[in-house]
N, CA, C and O atoms as CSV, one atom per row, in Angstrom:
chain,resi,resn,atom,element,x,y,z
A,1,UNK,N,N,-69.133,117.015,100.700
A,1,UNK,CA,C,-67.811,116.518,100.353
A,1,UNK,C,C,-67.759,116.261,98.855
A,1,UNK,O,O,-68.483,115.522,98.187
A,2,UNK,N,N,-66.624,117.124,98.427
A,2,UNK,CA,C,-66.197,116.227,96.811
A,2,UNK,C,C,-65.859,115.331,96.659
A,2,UNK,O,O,-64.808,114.863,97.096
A,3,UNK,N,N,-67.058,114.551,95.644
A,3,UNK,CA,C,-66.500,112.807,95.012
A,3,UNK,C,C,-65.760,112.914,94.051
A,3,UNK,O,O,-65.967,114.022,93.558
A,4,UNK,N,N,-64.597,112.089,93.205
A,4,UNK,CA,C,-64.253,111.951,92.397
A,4,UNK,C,C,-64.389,110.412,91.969
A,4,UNK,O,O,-63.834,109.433,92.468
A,5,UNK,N,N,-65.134,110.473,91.081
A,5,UNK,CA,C,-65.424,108.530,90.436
A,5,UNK,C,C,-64.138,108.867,89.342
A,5,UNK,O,O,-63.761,109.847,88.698
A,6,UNK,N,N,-63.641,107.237,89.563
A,6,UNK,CA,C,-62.719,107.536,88.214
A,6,UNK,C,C,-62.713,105.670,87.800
A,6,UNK,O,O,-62.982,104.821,88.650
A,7,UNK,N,N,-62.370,105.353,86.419
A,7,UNK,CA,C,-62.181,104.498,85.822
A,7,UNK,C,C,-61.249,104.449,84.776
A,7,UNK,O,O,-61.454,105.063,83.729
A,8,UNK,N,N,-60.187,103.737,84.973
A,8,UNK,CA,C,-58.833,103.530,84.331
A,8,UNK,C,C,-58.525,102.516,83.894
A,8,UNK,O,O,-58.641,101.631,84.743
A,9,UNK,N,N,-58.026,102.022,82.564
A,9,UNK,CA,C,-57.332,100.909,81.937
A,9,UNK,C,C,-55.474,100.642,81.910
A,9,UNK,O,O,-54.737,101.359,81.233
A,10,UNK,N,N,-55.101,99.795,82.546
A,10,UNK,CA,C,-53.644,99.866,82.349
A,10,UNK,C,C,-53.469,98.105,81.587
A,10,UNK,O,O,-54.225,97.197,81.933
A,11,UNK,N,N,-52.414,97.918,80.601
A,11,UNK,CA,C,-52.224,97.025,80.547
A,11,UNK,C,C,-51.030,96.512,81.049
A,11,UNK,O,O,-50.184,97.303,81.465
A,12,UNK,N,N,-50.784,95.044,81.082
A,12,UNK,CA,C,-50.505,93.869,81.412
A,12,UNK,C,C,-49.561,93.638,80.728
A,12,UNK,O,O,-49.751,93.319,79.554
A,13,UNK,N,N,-48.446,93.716,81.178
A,13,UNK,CA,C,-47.158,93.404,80.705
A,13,UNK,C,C,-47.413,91.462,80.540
A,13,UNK,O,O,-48.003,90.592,81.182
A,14,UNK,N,N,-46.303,91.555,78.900
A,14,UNK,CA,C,-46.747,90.072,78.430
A,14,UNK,C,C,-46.150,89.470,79.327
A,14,UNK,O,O,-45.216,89.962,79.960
A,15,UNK,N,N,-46.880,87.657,79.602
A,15,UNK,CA,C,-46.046,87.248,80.393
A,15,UNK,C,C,-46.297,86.910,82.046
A,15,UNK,O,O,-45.850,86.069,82.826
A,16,UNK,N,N,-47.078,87.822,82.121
A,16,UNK,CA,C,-47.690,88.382,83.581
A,16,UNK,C,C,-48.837,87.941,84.309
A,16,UNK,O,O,-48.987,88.375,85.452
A,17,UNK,N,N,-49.681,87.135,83.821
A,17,UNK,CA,C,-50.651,87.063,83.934
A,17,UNK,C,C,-51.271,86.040,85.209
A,17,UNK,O,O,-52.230,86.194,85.965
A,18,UNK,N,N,-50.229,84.905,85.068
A,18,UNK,CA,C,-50.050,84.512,86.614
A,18,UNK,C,C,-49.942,85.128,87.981
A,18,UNK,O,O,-50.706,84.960,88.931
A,19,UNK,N,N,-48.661,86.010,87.901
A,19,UNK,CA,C,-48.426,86.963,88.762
A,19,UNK,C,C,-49.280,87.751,89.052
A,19,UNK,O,O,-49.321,88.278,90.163
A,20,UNK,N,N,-50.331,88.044,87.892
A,20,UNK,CA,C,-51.353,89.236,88.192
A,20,UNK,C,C,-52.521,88.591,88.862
A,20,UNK,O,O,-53.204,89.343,89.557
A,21,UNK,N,N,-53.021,86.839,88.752
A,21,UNK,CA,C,-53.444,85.983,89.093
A,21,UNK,C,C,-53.227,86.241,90.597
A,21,UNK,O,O,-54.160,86.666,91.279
A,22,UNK,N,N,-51.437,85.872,91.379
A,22,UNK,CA,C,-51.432,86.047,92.700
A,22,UNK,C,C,-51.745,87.242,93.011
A,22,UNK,O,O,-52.398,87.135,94.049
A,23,UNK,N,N,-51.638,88.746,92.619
A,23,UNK,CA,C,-51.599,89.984,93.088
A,23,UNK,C,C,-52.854,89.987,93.766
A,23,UNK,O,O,-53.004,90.186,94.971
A,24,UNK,N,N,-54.004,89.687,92.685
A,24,UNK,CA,C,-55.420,89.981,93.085
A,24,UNK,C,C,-55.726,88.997,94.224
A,24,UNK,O,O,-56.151,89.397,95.308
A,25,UNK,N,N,-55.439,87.356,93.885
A,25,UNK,CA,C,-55.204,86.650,95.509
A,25,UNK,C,C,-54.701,87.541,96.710
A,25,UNK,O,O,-55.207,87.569,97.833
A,26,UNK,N,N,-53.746,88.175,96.322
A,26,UNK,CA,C,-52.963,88.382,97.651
A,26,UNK,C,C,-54.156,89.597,98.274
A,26,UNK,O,O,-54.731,89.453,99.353
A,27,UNK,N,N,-54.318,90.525,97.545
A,27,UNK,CA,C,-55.541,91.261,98.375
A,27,UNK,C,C,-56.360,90.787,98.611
A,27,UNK,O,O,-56.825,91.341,99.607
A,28,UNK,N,N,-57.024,89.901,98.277
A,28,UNK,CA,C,-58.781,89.354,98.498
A,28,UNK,C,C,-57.910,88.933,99.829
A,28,UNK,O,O,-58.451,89.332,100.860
A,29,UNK,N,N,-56.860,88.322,100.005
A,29,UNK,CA,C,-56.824,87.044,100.944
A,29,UNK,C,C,-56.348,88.388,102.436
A,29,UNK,O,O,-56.765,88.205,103.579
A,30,UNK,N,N,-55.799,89.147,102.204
A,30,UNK,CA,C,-55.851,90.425,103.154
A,30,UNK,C,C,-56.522,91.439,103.171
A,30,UNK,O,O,-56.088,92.461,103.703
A,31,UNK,N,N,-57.599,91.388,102.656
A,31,UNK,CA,C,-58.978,91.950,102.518
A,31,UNK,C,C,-59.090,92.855,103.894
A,31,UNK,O,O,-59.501,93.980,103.609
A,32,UNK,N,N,-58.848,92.688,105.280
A,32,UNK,CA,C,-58.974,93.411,106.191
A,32,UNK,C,C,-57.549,94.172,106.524
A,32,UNK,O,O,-57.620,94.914,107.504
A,33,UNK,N,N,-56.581,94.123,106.028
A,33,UNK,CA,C,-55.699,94.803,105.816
A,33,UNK,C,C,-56.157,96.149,104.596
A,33,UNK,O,O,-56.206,97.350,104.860
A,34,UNK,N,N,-56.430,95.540,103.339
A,34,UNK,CA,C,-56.104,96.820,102.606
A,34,UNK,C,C,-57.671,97.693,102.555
A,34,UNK,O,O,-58.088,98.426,101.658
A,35,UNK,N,N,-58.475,97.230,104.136
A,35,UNK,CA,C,-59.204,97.978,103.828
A,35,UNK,C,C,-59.143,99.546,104.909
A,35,UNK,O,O,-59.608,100.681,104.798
A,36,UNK,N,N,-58.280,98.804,105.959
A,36,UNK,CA,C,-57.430,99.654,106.236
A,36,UNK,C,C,-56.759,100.987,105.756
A,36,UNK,O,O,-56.862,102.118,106.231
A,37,UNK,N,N,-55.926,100.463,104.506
A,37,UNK,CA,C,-55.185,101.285,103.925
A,37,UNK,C,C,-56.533,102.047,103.162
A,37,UNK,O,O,-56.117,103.200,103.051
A,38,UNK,N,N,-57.306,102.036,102.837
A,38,UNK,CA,C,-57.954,102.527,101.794
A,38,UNK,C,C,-58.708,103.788,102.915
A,38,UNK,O,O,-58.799,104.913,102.423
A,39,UNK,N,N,-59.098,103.650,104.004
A,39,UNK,CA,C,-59.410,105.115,105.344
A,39,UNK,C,C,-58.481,106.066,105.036
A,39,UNK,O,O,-58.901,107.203,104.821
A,40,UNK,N,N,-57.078,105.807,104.953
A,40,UNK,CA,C,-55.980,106.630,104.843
A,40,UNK,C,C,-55.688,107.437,103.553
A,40,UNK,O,O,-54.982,108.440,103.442
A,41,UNK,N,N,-56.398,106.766,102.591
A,41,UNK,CA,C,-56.428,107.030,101.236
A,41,UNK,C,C,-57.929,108.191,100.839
A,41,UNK,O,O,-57.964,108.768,99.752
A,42,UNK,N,N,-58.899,108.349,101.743
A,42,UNK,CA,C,-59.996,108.667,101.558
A,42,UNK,C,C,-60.734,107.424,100.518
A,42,UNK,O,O,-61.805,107.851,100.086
A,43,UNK,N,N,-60.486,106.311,100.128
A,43,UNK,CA,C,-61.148,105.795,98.838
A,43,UNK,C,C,-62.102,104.995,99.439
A,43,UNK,O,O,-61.802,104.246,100.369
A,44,UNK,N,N,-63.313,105.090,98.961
A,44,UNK,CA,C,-64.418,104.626,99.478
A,44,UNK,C,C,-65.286,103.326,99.048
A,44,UNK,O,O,-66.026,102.705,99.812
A,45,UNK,N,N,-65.005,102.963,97.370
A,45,UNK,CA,C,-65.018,102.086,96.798
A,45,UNK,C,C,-63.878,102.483,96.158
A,45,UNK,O,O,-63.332,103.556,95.902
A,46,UNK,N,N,-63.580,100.823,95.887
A,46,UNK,CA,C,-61.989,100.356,94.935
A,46,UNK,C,C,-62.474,99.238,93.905
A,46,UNK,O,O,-62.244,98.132,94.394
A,47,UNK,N,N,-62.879,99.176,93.045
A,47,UNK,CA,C,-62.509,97.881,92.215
A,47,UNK,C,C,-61.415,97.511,91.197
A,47,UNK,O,O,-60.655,98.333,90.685
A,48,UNK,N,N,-61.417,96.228,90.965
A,48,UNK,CA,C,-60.607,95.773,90.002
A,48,UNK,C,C,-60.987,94.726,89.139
A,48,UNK,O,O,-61.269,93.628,89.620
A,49,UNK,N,N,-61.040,94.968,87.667
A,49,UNK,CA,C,-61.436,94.208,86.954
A,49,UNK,C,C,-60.568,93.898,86.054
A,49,UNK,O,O,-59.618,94.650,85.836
A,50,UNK,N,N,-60.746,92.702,85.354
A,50,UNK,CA,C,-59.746,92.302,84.698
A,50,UNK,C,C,-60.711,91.771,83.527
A,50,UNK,O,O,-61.859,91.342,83.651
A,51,UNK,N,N,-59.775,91.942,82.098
A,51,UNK,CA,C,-60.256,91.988,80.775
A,51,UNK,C,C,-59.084,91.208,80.204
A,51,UNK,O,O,-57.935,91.207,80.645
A,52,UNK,N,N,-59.530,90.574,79.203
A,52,UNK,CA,C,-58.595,90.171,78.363
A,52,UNK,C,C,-59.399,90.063,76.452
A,52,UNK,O,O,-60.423,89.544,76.010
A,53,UNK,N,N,-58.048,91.003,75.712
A,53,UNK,CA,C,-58.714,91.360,74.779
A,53,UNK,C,C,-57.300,90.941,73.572
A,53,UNK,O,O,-56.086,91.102,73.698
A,54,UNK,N,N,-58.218,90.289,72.297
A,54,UNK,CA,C,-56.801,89.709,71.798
A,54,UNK,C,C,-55.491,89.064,71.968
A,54,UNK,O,O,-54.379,89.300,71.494
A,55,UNK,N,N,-55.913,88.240,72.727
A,55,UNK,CA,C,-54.704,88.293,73.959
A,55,UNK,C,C,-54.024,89.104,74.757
A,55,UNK,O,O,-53.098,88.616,75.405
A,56,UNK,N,N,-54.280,90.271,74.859
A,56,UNK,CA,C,-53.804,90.925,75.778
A,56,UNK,C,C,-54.786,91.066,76.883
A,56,UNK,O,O,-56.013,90.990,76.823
A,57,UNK,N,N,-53.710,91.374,78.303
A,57,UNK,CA,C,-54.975,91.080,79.680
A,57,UNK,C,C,-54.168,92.626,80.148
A,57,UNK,O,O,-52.976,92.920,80.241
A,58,UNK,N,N,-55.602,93.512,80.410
A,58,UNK,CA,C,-55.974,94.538,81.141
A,58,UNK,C,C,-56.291,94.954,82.172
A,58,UNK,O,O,-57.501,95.078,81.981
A,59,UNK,N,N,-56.025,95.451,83.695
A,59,UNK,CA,C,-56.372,95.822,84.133
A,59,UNK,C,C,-57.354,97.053,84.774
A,59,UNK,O,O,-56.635,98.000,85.092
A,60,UNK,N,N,-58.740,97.305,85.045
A,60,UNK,CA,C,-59.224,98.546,85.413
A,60,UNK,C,C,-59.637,98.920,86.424
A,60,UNK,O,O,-60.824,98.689,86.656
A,61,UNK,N,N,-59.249,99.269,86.905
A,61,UNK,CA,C,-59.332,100.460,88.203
A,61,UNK,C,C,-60.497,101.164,88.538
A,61,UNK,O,O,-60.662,102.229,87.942
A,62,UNK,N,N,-61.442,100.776,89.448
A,62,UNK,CA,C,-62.884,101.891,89.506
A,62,UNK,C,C,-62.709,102.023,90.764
A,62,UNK,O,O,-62.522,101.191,91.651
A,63,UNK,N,N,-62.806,103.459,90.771
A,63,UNK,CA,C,-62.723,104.368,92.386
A,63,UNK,C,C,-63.730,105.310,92.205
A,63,UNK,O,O,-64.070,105.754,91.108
A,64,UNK,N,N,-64.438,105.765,93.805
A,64,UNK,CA,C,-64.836,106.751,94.031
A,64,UNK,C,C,-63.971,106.981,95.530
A,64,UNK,O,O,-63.564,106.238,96.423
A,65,UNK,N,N,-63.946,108.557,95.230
A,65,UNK,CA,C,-62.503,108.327,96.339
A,65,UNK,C,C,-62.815,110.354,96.616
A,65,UNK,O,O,-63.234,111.074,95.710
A,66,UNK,N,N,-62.430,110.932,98.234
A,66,UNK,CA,C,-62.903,111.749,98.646
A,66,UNK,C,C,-61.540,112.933,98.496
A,66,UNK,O,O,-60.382,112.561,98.308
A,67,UNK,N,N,-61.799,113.855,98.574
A,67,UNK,CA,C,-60.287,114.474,99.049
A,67,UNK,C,C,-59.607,114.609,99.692
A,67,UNK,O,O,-59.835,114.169,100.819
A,68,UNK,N,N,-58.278,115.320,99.432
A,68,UNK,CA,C,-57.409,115.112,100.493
A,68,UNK,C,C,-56.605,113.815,101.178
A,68,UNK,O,O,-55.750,113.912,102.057
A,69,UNK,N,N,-57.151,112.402,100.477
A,69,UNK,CA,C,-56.556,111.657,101.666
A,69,UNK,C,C,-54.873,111.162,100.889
A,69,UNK,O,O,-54.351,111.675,99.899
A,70,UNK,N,N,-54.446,110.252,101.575
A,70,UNK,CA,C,-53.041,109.926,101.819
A,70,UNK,C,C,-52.644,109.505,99.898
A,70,UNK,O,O,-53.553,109.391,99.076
A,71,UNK,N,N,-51.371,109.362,99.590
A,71,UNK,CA,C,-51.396,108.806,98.245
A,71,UNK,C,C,-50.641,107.428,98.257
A,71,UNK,O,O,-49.499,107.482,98.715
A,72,UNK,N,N,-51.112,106.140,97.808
A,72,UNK,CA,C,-50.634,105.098,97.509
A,72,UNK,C,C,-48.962,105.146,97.858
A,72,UNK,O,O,-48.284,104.605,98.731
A,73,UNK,N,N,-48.779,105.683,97.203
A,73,UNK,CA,C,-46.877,105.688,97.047
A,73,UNK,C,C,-46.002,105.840,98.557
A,73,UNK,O,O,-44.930,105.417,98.989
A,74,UNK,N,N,-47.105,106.685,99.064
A,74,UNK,CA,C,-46.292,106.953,100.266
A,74,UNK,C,C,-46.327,106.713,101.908
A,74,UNK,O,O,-45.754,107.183,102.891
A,75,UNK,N,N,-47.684,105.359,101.532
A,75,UNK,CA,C,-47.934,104.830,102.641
A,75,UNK,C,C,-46.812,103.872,103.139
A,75,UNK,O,O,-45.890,103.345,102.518
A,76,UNK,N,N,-47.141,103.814,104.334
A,76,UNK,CA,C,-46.329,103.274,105.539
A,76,UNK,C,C,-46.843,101.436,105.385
A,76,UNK,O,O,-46.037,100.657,105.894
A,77,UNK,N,N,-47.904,100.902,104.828
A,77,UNK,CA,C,-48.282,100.116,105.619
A,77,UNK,C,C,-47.765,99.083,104.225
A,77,UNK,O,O,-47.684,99.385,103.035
A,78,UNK,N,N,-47.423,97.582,105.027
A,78,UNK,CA,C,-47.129,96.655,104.403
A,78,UNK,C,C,-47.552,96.109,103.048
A,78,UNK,O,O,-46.895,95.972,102.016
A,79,UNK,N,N,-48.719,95.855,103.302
A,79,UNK,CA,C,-49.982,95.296,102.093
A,79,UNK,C,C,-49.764,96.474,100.932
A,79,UNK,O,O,-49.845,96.244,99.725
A,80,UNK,N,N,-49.513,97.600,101.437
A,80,UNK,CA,C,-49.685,98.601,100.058
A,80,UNK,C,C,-48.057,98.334,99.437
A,80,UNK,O,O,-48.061,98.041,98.241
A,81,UNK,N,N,-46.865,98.390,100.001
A,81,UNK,CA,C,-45.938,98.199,99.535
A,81,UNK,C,C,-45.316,96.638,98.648
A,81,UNK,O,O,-44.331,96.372,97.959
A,82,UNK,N,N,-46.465,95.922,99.119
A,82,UNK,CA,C,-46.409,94.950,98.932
A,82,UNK,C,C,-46.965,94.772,96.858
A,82,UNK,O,O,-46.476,94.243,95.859
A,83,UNK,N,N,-48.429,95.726,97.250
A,83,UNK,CA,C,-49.275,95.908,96.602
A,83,UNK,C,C,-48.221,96.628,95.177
A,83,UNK,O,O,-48.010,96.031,94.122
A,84,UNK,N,N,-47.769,97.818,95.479
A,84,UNK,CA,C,-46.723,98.677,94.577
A,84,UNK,C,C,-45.792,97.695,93.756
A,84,UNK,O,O,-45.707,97.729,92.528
A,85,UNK,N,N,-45.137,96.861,94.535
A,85,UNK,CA,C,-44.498,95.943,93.789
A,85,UNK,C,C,-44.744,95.285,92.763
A,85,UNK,O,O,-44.116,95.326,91.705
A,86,UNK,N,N,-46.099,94.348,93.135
A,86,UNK,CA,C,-46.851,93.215,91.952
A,86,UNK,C,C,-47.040,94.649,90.918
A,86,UNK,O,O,-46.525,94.334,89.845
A,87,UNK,N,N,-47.611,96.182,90.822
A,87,UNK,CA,C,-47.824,96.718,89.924
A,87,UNK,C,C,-46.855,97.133,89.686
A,87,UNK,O,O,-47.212,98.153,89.098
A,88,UNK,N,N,-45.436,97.155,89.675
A,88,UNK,CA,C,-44.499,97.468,89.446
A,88,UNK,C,C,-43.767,96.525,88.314
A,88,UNK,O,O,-43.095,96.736,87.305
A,89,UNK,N,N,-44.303,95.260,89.089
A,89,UNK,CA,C,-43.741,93.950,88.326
A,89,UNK,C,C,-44.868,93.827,87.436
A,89,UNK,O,O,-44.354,94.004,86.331
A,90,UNK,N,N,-45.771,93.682,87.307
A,90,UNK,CA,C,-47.282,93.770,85.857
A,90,UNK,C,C,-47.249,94.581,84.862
A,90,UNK,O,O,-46.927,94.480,83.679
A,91,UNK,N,N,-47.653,95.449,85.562
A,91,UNK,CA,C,-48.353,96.751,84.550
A,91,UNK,C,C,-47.198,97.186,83.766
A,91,UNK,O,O,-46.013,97.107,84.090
A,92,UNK,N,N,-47.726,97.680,82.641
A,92,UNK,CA,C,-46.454,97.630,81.363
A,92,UNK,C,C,-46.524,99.327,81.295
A,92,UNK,O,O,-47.371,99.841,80.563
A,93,UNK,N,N,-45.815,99.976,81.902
A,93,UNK,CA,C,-45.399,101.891,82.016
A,93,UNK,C,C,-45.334,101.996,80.540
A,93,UNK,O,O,-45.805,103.114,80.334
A,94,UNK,N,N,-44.972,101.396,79.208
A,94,UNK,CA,C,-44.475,102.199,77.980
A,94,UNK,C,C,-46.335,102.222,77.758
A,94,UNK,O,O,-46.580,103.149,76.987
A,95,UNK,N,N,-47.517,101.577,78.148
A,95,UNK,CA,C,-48.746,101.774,77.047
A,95,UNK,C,C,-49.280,103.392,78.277
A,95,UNK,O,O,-49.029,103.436,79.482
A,96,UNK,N,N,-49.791,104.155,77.719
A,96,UNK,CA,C,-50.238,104.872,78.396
A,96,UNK,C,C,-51.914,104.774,79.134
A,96,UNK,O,O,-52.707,105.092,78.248
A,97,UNK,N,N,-52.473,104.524,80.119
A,97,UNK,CA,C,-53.027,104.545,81.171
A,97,UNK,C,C,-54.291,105.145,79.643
A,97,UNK,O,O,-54.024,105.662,78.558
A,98,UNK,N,N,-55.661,104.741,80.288
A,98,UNK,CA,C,-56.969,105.460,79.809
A,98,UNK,C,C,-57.708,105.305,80.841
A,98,UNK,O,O,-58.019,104.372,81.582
A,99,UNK,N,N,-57.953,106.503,80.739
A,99,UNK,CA,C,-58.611,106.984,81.791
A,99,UNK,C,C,-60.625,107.611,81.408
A,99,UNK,O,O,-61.001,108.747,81.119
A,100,UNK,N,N,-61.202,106.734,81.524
A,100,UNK,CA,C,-62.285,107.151,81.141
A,100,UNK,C,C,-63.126,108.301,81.509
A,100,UNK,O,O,-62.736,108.851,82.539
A,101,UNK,N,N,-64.003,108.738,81.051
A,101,UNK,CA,C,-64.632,110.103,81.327
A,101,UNK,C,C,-66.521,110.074,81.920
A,101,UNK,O,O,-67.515,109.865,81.224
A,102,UNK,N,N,-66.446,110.354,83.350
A,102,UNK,CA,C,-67.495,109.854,83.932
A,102,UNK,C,C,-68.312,110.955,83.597
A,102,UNK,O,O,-67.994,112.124,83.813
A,103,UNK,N,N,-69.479,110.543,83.013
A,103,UNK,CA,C,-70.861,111.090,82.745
A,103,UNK,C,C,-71.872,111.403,83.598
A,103,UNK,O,O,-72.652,112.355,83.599
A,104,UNK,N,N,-71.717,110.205,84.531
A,104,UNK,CA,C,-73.034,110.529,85.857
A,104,UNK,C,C,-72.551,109.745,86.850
A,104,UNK,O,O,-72.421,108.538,86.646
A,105,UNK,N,N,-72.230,110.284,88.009
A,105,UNK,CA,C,-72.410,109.414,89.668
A,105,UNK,C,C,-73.516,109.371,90.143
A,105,UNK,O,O,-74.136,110.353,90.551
A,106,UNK,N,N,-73.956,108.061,90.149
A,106,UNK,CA,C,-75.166,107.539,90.996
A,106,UNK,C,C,-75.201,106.797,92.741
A,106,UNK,O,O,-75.514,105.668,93.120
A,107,UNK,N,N,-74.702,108.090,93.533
A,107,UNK,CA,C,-74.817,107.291,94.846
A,107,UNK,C,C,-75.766,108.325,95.663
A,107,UNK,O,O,-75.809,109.554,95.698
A,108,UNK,N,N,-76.546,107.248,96.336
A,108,UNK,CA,C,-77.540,107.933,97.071
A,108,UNK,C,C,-76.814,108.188,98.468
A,108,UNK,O,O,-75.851,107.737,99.088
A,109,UNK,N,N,-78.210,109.558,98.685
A,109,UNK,CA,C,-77.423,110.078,100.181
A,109,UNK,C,C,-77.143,109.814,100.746
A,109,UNK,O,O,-75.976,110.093,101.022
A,110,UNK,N,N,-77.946,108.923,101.608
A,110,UNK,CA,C,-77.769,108.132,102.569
A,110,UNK,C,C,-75.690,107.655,103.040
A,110,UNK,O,O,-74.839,107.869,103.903
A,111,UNK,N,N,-75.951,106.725,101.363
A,111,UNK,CA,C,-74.385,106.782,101.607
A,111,UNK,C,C,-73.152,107.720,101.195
A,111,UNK,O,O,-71.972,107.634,101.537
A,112,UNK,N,N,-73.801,108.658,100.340
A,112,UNK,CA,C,-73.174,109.931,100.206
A,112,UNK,C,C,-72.779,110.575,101.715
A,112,UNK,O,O,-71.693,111.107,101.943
A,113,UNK,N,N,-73.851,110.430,102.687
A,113,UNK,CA,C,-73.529,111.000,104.171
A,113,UNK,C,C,-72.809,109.911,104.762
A,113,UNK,O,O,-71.971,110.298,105.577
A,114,UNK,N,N,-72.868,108.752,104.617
A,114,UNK,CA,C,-71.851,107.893,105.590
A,114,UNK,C,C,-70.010,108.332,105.302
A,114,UNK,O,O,-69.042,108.379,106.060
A,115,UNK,N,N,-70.251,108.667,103.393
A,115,UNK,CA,C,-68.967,109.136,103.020
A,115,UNK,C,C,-68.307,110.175,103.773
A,115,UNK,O,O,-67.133,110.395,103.476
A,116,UNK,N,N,-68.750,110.742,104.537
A,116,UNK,CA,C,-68.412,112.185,104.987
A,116,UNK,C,C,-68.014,112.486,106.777
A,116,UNK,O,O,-67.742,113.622,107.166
């Protein structure tokens, strides 16, 4: 199976940072919900990290995620629509997205075969 690792920076609309405070609550606290959504998605690991640089607060995105599966936007299920919103209401669309450039994936077989 093809992996794709990816790691992305979006920033944080000013202002936001509370809200971005509940967003990440609201998943941890439905944690068995969006792990759900993430089967449908093929994504196998998801993280989210948060940076704050000069005052500005960043969000980044680390996935390894399989092909083919469902896309965010067009799921059915609550938690993700829920989810679309808070990034709708955060993330600031005028900075453009960086998207970093992965050098080496390090996952062993073992769970390379559970991926599959």
């Amino acid at each position: 199976m093809k992996l794709t690792a990816e790691l992305s920076r979006f920033k944080v609309k000013e202002g936001k940072n509370e809200t971005v405070d509940h967003w990440m609550g609201f998943l941890n606290e439905h944690m068995e919900k969006v792990l759900l959504t993430l089967n449908d998605e093929k994504m196998f690991v998801e993280t989210i990290f948060k940076e704050e640089i000069g005052g500005t607060t960043y969000l980044y995105w680390h996935s390894v995620q399989g092909q083919g599966g469902a896309e965010l936007e067009s799921s059915s299920h609550e938690v993700d629509k829920k989810h679309m919103a808070y990034w709708n209401d955060c993330i600031d669309s005028s900075y453009e997205s960086v998207d970093m450039d992965a050098q080496v994936v390090m996952i062993q077989e073992k769970v390379r075969g559970a991926m599959d």
